[in-house]
C-alpha angles and dihedrals in degrees: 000000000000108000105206108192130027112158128009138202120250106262105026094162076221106072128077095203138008099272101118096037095058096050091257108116152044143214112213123182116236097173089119097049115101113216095271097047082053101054086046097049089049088044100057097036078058096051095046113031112011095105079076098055123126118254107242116234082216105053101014078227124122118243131182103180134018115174108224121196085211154061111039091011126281105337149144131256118208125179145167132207115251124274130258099239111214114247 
């Protein structure tokens, strides 16, 4: 697994949201996977972490993992919503 991207400057001109620049997400390459590696892959990052994705501005709905064909190549984007920090 070759992760791409980790943290990202303010003002990038490449990110959509602030994702990356917040610590909260990460860019995986999925250029080796076939079809069927990569809907497994999506699959078990869903069962097992997607309470922690990020809520889309889009959509207002979370989302933990979303596969892109650019960029860095073909990758996978995960992400996670911020953490409530204890008084």
């Amino acid at each position: 697994m070759r992760i791409t991207s980790l943290l990202r400057p303010y003002g990038d001109g490449i990110s959509r949201s602030t994702t990356h620049q917040e610590g909260r997400a990460a860019d995986i390459s999925i250029l080796d996977l076939s079809e069927i590696e990569l809907k497994q892959f999506e699959s078990d990052i869903v069962a097992r972490f997607g309470y922690l994705g990020a809520i889309s501005k889009e959509t207002g709905h979370s989302k933990i993992i979303e596969t892109k064909k650019h960029g860095t190549g073909p990758h996978a984007h995960i992400q996670v919503r911020p953490t409530r920090r204890k008084p």
